[in-house]
C-alpha positions as CSV (number, residue, x, y, z in Angstrom):
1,X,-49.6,7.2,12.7
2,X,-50.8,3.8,13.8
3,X,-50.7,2.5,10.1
4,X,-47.1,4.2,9.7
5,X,-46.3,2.0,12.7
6,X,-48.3,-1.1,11.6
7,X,-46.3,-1.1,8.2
8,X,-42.6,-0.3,9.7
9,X,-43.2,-3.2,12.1
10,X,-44.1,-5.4,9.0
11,X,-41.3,-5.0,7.8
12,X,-39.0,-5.4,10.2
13,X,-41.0,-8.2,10.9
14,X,-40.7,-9.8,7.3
15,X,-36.4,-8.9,7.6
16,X,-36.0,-10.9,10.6
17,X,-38.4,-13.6,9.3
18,X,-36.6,-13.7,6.0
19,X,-32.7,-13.4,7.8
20,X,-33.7,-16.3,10.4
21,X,-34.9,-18.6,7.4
22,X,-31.8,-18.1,5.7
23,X,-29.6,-19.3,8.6
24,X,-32.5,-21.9,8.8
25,X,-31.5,-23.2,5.8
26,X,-27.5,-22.5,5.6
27,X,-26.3,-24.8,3.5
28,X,-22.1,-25.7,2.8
29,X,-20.8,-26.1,-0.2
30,X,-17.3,-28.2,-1.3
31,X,-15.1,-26.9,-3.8
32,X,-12.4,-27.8,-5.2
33,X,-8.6,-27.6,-7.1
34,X,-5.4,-27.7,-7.9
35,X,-2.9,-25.0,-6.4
36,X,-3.6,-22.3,-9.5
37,X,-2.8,-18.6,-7.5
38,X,-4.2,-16.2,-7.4
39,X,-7.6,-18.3,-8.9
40,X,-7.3,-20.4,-6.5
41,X,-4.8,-21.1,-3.5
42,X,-3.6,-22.9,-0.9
43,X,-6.6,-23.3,1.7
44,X,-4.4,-23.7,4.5
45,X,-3.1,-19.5,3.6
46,X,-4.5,-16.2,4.4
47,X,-5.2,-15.3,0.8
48,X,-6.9,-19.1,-0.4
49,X,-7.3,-17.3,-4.1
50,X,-9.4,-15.0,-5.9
51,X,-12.0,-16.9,-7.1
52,X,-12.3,-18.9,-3.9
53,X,-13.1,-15.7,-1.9
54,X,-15.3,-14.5,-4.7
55,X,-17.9,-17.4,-4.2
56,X,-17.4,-17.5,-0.7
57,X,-18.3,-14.1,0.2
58,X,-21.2,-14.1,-2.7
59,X,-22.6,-17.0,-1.4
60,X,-22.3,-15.9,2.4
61,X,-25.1,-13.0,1.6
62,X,-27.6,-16.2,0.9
63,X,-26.6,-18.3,3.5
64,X,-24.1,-20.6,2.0
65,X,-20.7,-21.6,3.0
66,X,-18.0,-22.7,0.8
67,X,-15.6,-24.8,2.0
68,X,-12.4,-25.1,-0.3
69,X,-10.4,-28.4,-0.8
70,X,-6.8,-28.4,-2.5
71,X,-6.1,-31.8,-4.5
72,X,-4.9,-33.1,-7.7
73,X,-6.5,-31.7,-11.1
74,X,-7.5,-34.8,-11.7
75,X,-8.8,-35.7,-8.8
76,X,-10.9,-32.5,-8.5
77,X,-12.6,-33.6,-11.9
78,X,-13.2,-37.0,-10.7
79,X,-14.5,-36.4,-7.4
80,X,-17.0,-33.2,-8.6
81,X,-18.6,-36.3,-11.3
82,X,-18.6,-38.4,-8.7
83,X,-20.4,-35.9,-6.4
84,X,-17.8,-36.5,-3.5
85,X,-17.1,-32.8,-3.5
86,X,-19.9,-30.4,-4.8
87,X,-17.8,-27.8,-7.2
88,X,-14.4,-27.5,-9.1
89,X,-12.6,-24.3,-9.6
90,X,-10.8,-23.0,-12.7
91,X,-12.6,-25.3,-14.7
92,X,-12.7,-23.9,-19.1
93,X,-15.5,-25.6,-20.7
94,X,-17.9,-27.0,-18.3
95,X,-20.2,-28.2,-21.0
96,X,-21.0,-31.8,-21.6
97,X,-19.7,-32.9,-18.1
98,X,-23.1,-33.0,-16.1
99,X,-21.8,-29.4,-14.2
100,X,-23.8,-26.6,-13.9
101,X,-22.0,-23.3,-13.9
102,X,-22.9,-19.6,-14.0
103,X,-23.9,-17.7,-17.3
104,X,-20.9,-15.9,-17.9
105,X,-17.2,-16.6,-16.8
106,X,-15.9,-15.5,-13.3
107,X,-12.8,-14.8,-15.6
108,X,-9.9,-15.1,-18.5
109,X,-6.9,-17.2,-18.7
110,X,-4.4,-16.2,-20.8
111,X,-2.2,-19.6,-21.8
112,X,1.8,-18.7,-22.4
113,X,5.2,-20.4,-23.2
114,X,7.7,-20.2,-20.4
115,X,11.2,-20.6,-20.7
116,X,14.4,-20.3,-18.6
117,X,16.4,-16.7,-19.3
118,X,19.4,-18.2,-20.5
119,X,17.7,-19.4,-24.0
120,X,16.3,-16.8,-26.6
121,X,13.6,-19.1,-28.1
122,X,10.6,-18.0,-29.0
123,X,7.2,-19.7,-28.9
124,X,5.8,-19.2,-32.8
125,X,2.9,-21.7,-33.5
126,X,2.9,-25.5,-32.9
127,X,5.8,-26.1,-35.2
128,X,8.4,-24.1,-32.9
129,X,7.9,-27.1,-30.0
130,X,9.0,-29.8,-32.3
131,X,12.7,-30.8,-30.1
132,X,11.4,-28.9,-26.8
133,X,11.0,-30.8,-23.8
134,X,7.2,-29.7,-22.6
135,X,6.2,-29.6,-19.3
136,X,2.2,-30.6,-18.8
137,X,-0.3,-31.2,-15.9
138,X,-2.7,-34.2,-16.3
139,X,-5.9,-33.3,-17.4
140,X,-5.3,-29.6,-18.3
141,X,-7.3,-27.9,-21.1
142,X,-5.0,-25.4,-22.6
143,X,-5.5,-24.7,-26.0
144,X,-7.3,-27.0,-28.8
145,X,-4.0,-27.1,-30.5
146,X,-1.5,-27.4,-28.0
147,X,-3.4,-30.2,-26.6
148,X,-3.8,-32.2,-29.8
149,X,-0.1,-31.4,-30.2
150,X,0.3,-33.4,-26.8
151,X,-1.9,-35.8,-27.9
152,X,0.0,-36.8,-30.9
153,X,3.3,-36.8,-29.7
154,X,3.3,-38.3,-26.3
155,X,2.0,-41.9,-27.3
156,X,5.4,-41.7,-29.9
157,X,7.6,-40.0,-28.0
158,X,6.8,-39.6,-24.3
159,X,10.4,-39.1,-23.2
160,X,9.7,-35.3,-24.3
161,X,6.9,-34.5,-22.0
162,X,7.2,-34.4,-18.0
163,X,3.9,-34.4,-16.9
164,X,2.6,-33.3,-12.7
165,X,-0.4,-34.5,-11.6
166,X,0.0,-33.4,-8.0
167,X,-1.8,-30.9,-5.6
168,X,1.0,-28.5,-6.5
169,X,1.7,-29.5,-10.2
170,X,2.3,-25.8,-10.9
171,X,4.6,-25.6,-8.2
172,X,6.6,-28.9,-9.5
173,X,6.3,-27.7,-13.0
174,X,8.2,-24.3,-12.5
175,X,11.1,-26.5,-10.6
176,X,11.1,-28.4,-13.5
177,X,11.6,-25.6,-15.8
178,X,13.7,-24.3,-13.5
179,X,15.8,-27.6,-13.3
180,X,16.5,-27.8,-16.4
181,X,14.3,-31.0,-16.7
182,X,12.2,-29.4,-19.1
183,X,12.6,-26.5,-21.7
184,X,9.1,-25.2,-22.2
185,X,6.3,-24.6,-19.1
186,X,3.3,-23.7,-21.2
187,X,0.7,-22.0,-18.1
188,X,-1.4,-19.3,-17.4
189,X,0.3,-15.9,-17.3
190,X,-1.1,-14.7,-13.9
191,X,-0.1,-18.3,-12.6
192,X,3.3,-18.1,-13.2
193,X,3.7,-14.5,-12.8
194,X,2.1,-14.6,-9.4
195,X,4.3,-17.9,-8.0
196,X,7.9,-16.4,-9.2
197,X,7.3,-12.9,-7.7
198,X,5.9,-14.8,-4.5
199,X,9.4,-16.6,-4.3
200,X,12.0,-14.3,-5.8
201,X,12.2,-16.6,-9.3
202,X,10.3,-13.8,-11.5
203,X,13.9,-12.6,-13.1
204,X,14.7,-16.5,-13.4
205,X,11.8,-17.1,-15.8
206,X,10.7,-15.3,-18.9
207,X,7.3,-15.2,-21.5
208,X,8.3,-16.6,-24.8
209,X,5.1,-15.7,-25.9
210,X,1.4,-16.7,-25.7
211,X,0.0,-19.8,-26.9
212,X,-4.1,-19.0,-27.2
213,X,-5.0,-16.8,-29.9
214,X,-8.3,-15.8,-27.1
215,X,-8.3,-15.9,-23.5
216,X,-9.8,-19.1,-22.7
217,X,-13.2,-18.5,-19.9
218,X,-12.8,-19.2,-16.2
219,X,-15.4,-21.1,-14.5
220,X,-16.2,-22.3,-10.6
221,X,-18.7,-25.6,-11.8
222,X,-21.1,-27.4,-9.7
223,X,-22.2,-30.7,-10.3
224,X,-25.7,-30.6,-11.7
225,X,-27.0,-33.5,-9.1
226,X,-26.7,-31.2,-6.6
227,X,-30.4,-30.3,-5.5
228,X,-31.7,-26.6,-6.3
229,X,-28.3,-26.1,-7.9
230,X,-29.8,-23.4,-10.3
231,X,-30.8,-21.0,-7.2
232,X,-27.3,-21.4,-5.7
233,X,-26.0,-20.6,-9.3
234,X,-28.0,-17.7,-9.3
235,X,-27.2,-16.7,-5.4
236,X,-23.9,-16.8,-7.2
237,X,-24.6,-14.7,-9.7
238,X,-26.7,-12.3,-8.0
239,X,-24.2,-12.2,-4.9
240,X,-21.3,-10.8,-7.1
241,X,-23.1,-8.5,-8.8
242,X,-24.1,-7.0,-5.4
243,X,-20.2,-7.5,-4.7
244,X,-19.5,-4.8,-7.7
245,X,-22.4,-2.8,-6.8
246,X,-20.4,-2.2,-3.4
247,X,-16.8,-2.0,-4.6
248,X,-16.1,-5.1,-2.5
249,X,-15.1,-6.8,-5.9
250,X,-12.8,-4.6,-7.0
251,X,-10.9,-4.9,-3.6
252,X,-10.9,-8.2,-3.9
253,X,-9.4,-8.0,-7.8
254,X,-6.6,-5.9,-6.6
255,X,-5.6,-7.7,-3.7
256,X,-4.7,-10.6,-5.7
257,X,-3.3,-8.3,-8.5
258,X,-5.6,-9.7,-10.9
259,X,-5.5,-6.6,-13.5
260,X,-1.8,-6.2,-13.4
């Protein structure tokens, strides 16, 4: 009985030990993006975006806060190399930027051609935006051949792109669309979806069809100067997976409607 006792009290001993070296060591982590809901939302609102609570309650279970920042694309990319804030969110292709990210995506975006109701075109490969005003956010990765397209054409012709490169470029973009100050919104289908059933606008605006042949990954990316940045990657990792394990994730999913 005495070594039943002896053991049970080691290990209680060993929890506390292990609980009171985590809070020890709590670290905070800064991240940070552009308003993109339900990824990533306004930090001032109840719901601050998918992927936002995602890391923050993963990285709770290891002692680490995440503190989310709302700011200009841009901005976000520049001040995550600069290491002013720790992490960006919603970022594609984290390779060859000095980030660190996890192994697999914490999601998909789907890229698609938006367009006013009152018109009937049609988005059908690079050739059917020749003569459309475009609509484009500084700095965003959409699709290899969309953004050569952009490339190409706004040094010539800049007149037929209005590009946002605010906090709320989204936001600006769909009032452009919905303006008339631009013809085509090319976005994320959640990202749209989400904002014009938030504000009543969803019968206003309509899919003219997707732009990405595959669903480009969705990444939250760490700068990689960031010391013991591969054990909070993996507290990441390891801290959604026991999210799943519990159903917590899948709660989390549909309160931001992310399978619908």
């Amino acid at each position: 009985m005495k070594t039943i006792k002896l053991k049970l009290a080691l290990i209680v001993l060993l929890a506390v030990t292990s609980v009171q070296a985590v809070e020890k060591e709590r670290k905070s982590l800064v991240i940070a993006g552009d308003y993109w809901c339900p990824y990533n939302c306004n930090p001032e609102s109840e719901r601050q975006g998918f992927l936002v609570e995602l890391a923050r309650r993963a990285l709770y279970i290891y002692g680490i806060d995440v503190e989310y920042r709302m700011m200009p694309w841009s901005q976000a990319l520049e001040e995550v190399g600069s290491g002013k804030v720790d992490g960006i969110v919603g970022l594609s292709n984290p390779k060859g930027k000095k980030l660190a990210s996890t192994e697999l995506p914490l999601d998909y975006s789907l890229s698609v051609a938006f367009t006013r109701v009152d018109t009937d075109w049609t988005y059908d490969g690079i050739s059917s935006l020749r003569g459309r005003k475009i609509g484009i956010i500084m700095d965003y990765l959409v699709d290899e051949s969309i953004n050569q397209y952009i490339g190409s054409n706004y040094t010539t012709n800049p007149g037929m792109f209005v590009v946002e490169d605010g906090a709320n470029a989204v936001i600006e973009s769909i009032a452009n669309l919905m303006d008339n100050e631009i013809d085509v919104y090319i976005e994320d289908e959640r990202v749209v979806k989400y904002y014009t059933q938030e504000t009543g606008l969803a019968k206003s605006i309509r899919n003219a069809g997707k732009v990405t042949k595959e669903k480009l990954p969705i990444y939250i990316a760490f700068s990689a100067n960031i010391p013991n940045i591969k054990k909070y990657i993996g507290y990441l990792e390891e801290g959604i997976a026991s999210l799943k394990a519990t159903g917590e994730y899948d709660e989390l999913r549909a309160k931001y409607n992310m399978d619908q």
